[in-house]
C-alpha positions in Angstrom: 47.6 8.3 -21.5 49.1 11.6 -21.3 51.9 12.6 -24.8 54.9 11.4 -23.2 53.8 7.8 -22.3 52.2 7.3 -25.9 55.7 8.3 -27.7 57.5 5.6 -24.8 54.8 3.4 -25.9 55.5 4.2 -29.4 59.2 4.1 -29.2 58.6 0.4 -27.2 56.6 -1.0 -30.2 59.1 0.5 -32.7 61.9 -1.6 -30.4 59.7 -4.7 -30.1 59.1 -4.7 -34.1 62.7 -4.6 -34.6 62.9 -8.0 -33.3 61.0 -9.6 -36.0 63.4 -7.9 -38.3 61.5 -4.7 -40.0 62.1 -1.0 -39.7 59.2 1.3 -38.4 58.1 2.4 -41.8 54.3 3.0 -40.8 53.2 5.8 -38.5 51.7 4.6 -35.0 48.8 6.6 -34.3 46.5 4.1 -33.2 44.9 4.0 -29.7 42.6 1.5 -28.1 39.1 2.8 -29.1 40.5 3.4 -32.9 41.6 -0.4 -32.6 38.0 -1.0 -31.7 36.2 1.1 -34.1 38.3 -0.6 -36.9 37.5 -3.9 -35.9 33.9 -3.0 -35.0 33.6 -1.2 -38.7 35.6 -4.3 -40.3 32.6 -6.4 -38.8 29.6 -3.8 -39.6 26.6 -5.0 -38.1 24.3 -2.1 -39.8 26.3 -3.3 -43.5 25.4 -7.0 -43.3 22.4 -7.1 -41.3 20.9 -4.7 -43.8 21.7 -6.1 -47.0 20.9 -10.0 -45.8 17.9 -9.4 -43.3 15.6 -10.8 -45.9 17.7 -14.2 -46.7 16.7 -16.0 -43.6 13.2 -15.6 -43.6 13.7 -17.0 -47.0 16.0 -19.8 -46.3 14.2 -21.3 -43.3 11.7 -18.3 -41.2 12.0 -16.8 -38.2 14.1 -19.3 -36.2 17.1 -18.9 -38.1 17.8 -16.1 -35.1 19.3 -18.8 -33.2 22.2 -19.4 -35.4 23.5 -16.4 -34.0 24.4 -18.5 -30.6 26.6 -21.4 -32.4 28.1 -19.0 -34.8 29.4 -16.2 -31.9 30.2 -18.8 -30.0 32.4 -20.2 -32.7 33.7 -17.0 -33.6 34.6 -15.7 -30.1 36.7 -18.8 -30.0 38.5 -17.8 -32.6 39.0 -14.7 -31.2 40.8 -15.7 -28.4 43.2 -18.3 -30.5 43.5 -14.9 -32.3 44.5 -13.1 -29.6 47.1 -15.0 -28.1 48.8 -15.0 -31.3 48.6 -11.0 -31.4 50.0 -11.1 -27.8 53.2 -13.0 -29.3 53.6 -11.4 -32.8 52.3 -7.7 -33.2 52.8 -7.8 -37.1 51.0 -6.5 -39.9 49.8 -9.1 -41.8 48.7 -11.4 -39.0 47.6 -14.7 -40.1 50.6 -14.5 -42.4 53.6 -13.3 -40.6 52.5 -15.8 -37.5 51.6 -19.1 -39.9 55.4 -18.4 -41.4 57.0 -17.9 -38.2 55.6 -20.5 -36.1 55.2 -23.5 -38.5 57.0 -22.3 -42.0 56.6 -19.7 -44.5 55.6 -21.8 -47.3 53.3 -22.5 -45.2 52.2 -19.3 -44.4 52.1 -18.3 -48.0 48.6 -20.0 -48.4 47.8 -18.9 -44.9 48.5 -15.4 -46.6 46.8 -15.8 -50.0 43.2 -16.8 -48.4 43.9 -13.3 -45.8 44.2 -11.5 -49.0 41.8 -12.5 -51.0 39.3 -12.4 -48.4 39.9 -8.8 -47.6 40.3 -7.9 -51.7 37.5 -9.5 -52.5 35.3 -8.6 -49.6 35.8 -4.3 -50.3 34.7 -5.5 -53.5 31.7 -7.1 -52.1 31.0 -4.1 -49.4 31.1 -1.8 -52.5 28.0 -4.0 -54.0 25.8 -4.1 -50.7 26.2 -0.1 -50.2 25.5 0.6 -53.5 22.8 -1.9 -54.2 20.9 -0.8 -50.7 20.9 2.8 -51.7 21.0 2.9 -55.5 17.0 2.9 -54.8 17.2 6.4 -53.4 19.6 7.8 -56.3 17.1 6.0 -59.2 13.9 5.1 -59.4 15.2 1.7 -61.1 18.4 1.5 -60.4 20.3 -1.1 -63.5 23.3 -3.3 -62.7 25.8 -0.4 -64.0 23.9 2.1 -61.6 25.0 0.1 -58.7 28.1 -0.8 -60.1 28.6 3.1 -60.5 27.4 4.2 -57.0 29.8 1.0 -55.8 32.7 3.1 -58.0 32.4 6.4 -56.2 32.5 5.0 -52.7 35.7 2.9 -53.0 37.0 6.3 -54.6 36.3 8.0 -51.6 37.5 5.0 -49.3 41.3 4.8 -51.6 41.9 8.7 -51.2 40.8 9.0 -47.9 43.5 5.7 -46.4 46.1 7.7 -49.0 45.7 10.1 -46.5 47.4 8.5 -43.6 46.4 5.9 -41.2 45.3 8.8 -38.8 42.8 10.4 -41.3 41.5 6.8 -42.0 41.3 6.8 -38.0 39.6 9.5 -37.3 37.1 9.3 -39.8 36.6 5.4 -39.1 36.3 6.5 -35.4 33.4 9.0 -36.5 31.6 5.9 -38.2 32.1 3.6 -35.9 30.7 5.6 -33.3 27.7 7.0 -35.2 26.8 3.1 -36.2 27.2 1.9 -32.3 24.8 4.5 -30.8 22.3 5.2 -33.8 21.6 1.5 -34.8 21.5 0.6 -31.4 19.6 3.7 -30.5 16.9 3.2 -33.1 16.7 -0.6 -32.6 15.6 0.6 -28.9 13.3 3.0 -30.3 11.9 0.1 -32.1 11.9 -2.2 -29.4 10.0 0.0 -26.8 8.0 0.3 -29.5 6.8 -3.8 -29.6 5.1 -3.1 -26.4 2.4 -0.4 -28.1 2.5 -1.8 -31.9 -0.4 -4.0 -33.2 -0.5 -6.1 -36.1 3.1 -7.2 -35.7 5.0 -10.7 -35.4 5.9 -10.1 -32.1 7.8 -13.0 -29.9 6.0 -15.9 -32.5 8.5 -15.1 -34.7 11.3 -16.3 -33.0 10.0 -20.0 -33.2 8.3 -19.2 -36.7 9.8 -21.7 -39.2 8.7 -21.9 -43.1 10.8 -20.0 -45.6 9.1 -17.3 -46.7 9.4 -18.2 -50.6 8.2 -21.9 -49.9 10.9 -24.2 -49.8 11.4 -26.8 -46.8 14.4 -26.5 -43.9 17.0 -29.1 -45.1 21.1 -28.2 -45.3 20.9 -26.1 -48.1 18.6 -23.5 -47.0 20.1 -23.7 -43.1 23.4 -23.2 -45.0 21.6 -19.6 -47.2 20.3 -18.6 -43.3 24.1 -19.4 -42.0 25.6 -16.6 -44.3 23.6 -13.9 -41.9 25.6 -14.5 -38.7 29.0 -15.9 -40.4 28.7 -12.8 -42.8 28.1 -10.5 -39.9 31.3 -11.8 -37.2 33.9 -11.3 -39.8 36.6 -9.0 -40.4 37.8 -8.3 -36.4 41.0 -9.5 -36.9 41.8 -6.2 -38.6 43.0 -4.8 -35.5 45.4 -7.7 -35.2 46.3 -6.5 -39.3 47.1 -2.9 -38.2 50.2 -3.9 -35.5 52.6 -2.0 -36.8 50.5 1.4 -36.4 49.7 0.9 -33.0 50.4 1.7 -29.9 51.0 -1.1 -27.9 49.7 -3.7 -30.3 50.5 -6.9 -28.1 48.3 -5.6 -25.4 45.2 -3.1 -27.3 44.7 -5.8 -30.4 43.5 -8.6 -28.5 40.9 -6.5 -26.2 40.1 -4.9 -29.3 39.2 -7.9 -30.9 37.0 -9.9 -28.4 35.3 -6.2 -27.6 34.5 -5.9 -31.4 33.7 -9.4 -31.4 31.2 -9.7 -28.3 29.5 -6.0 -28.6 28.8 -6.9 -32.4 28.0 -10.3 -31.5 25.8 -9.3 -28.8 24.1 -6.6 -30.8 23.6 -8.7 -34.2 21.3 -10.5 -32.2 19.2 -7.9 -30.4 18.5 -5.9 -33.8 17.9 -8.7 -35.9 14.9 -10.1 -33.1 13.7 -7.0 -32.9 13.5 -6.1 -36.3 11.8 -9.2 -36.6 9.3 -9.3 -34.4 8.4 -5.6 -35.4 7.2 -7.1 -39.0 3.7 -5.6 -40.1 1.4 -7.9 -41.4 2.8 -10.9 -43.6 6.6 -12.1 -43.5 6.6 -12.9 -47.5 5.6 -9.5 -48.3 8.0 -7.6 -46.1 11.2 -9.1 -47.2 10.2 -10.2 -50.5 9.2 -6.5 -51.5 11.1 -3.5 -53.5 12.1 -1.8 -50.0 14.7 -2.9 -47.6 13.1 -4.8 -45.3 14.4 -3.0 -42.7 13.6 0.5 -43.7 9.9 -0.2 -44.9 9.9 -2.2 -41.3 10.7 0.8 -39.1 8.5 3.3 -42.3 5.7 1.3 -41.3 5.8 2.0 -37.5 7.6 6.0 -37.7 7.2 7.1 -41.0 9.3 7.9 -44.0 11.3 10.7 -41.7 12.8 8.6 -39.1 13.4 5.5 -42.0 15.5 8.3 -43.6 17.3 8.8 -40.6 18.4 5.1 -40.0 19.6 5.0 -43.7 21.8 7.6 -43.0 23.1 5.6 -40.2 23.3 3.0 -42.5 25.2 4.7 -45.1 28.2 6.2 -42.6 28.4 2.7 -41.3 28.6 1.1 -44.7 31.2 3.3 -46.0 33.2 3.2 -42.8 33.1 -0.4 -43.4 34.5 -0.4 -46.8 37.3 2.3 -45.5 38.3 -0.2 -43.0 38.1 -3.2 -45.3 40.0 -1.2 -48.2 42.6 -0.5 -45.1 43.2 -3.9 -43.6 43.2 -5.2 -47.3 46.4 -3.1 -48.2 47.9 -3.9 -45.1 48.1 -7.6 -45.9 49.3 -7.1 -49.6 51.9 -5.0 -48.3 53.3 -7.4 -45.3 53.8 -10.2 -48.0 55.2 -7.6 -50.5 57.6 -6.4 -48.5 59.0 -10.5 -47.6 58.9 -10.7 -52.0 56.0 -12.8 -51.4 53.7 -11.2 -54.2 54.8 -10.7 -58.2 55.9 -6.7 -58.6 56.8 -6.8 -54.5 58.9 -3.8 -54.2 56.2 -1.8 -56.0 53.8 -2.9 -53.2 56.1 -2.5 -50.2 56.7 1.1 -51.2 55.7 3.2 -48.6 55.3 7.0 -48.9 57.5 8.8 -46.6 55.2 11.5 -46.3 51.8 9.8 -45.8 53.5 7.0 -43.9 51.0 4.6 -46.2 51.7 2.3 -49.0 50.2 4.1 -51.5 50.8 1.8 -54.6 49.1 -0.7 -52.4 46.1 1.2 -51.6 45.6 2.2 -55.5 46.0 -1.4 -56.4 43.4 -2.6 -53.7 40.5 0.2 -55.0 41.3 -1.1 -59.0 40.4 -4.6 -58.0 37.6 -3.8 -56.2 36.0 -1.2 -58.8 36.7 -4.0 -61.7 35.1 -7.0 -59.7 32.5 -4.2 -59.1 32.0 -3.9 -63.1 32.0 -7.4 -64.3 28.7 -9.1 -64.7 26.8 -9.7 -61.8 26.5 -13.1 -61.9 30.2 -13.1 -62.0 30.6 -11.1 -59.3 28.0 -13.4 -57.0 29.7 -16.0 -57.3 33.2 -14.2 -56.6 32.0 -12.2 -53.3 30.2 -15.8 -52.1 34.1 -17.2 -52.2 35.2 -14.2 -49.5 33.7 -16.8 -46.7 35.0 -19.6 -48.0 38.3 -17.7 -47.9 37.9 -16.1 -44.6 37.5 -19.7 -42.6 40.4 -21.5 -45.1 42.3 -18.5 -43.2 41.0 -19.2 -39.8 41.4 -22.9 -39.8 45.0 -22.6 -41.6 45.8 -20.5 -38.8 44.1 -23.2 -36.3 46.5 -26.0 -38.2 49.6 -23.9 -37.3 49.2 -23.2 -34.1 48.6 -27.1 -33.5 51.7 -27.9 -34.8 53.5 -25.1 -33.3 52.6 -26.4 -29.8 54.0 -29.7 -30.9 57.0 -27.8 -32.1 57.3 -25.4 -29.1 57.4 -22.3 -31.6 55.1 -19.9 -30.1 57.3 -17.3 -28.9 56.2 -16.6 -25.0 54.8 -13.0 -24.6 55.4 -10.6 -21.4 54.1 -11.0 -18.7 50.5 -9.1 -18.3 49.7 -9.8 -21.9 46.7 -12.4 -23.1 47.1 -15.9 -23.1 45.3 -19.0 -23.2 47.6 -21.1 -21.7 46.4 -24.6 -21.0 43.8 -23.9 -22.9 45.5 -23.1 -26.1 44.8 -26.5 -27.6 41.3 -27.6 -26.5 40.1 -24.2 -28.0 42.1 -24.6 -31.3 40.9 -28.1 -31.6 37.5 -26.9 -31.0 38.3 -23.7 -34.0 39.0 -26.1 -36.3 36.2 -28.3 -36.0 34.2 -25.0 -36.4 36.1 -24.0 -39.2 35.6 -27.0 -41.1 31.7 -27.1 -40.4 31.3 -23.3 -42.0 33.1 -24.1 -45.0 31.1 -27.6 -45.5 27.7 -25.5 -45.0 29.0 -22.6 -47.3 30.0 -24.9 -50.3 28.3 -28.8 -49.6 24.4 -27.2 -51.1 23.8 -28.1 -54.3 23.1 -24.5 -54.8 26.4 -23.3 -54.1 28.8 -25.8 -56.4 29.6 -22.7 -58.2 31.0 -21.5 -55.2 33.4 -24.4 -55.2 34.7 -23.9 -58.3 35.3 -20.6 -58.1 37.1 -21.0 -54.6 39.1 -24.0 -56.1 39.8 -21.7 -58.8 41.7 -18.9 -56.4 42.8 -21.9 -54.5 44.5 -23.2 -57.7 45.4 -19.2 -58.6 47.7 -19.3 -55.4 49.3 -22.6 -55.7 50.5 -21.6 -59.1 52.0 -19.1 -58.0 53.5 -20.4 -55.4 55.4 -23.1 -57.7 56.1 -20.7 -60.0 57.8 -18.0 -57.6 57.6 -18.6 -54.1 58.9 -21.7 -53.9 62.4 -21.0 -55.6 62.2 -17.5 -53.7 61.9 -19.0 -50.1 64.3 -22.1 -51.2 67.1 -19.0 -52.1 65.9 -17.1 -48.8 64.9 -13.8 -51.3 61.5 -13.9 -49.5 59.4 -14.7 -46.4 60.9 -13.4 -42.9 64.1 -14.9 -43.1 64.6 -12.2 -45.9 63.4 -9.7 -43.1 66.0 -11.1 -40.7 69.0 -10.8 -43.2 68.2 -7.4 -44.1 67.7 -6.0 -40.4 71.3 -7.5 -40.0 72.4 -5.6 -42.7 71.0 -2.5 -41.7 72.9 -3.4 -38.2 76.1 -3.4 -39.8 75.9 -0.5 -42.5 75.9 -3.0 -45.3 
């Protein structure tokens, strides 16, 4: 796409978002790989799959590798009921703007609080798993406030660098994004020509090898610990759907970007993970119950400490391009229910600089919640960063809900011709979301193990309905929030009012 057909393009969004009653306040400088790259980064492969490899070896052994299947194929389900709402509303702050317009905004307000809190919570959480994978290689013994302290610099760097603009977050997401694609895929290769010449390994066996690795029998609590792995993983793609307003030609590049993010991640979980695996040296227990990361003492042991530095360095651009996405999309849903008055201090958070094109407020107020979750005590913070999934799939099925009743309703808006659509199919898959939707959140809080869990997600749960009686209730009741506000002051604007 040559200049000239991306400032029509541009120029064509700005149009289409005037529709839905907001003024181009956010620069669109995003293009169809960068919509990738976000969501690829927001899901992070090398970040998850490094910091959990060991748990589920621990939770149930080698066969946990076939979760993968059931949860993609959940998730890519998802995707697509994703992506024919992207096709119909291009709007930062997805899940929220499309719950309010297609079913109500009070409903979309809870619809809205889980998308937040998810993202808030999870830079939070990415922050941790960085810092606690390499606070080894700054410190011999790394203590809680040296991670906490290594977490601190790297949502710095991740808050200046979105202050920026959207197109330095871009092109230095792209840069990460790329770097994980090719060098954890290329050294997972390396490893997995490799199988074929190592001895002493797990090899294939491993992929049927059941027995957790600290003792304790398969039952639901430890196939819901080996669950996190793959759910953990195939989250966060939905950030391209997040980013609408600062793309180019958001009803058609978000929804490709999404199921591409979705599949190639999914698809590539999956290979590293086996091979990983089955390139194990010698005993199971020792290699992810040890001092190392499993999966750099795993490829030390077959290439030496040279080439394991190497992947940590791949590991380390991916991680932090992770959190810059995360810290991204996270100010990008603050800001869309902001600017509808949906938040306490909203026209503080729907500031947006003129010169940066980026809600700067936002962005600062996204990295202090992160680095004070980050220095709380670490049981604390546990228990917080296990409510992000909990929050993520209240999100998704919410979202599921609303588009059920909106069929009934006849309020999804059509989309042009061209664009991605479900059609007939809308509801089976929806149906089918749900019912996944439900499943995840039963397995990530019905252990006995994870009751804590419960109360702390009942506990934001309870946060948010609070608020909404307090506040949003009256607001939307007076019409001084939600879209309707956005409606009435796009009129205004019309008329010189």
């Amino acid at each position: 796409m040559d200049i000239a057909e991306t400032r029509a393009t541009a120029l064509s969004a700005d149009g289409d978002l005037a529709q839905f009653g907001y003024k181009q306040q956010l620069h669109r400088s995003i293009g169809s790989y960068t919509s990738f790259a976000l969501a690829f980064s927001m899901i992070s492969v090398t970040t998850t799959v490094f910091t959990l490899f060991a748990d589920p070896f621990q939770a149930i052994g080698g066969i946990a590798i076939w979760l993968w299947l059931p949860v993609g194929a959940g998730v890519l389900l998802i995707t697509l009921v994703y992506g024919h709402l992207a096709a119909r509303l291009p709007v930062t702050g997805y899940a929220y703007q499309w719950a309010s317009r297609i079913v109500s905004p009070h409903f979309g307000w809870f619809t809205g609080w889980n998308a937040m809190l998810c993202t808030l919570v999870g830079s939070a959480g990415i922050a941790v798993s960085l810092a606690s994978v390499f606070a080894p290689d700054v410190w011999a013994s790394p203590t809680h406030w040296d991670v906490a302290f290594l977490a601190v610099i790297a949502i710095v760097v991740a808050v200046i660098i979105n202050m920026l603009s959207i197109k330095a977050a871009g092109m230095v997401n792209n840069t990460g994004a790329t770097l994980e694609l090719f060098g954890t895929l290329g050294f997972t290769v390396i490893l997995g020509i490799g199988l074929f010449f190592f001895h002493h390994i797990q090899g294939p066996h491993v992929l049927i090898q059941h027995g957790s690795a600290n003792g304790s029998g398969i039952g639901f609590d430890t196939i819901g610990v080996a669950l996190l792995l793959p759910i953990w993983t195939l989250a966060g793609w939905e950030g391209s759907a997040d980013l609408a307003e600062e793309t180019n030609d958001p009803r058609r590049v978000a929804p490709r970007a999404m199921l591409r993010a979705v599949v190639i991640s999914g698809v590539a979980a999956f290979f590293i993970y086996a091979v990983f695996a089955m390139a194990i040296s010698g005993s199971i227990a020792h290699t992810v119950n040890g001092t190392q990361n499993p999966m750099v003492a795993i490829f030390s042991d077959h290439f030496g400490g040279f080439m394991s530095d190497l992947l940590q360095i791949v590991a380390f651009v991916a991680m932090l391009s992770c959190l810059l996405a995360n810290i991204t999309c996270a100010t990008r849903t603050s800001f869309s229910l902001a600017r509808d008055r949906m938040l306490p201090f909203s026209r503080i958070w729907s500031y947006v600089n003129p010169k940066t094109a980026t809600p700067v407020y936002t962005i600062v107020a996204v990295g202090v919640f992160a680095i004070i979750i980050n220095l709380l005590s670490g049981g604390f913070v546990n228990n917080v960063l296990s409510v992000v999934n909990v929050a993520l799939y209240l999100t998704y099925g919410s979202t599921c809900v609303a588009v059920l009743i909106a069929v009934g309703r006849k309020s999804i808006p059509e989309a042009p011709a061209g664009y991605f659509s479900l059609g007939r199919w809308l509801v089976p898959v929806t149906v089918i979301c749900l019912a996944f939707c439900i499943a995840v959140i039963v397995f990530m809080i019905g252990p006995a193990s994870s009751h804590a869990v419960l109360e702390y997600a009942v506990g934001f749960e309870v946060a948010g309905l609070i608020w909404y009686f307090a506040a949003v209730r009256r607001r939307l009741a007076r019409g001084e929030a939600g879209p309707a506000l956005a409606a009435r002051e796009a009129a205004a604007r019309a008329t010189g009012d």
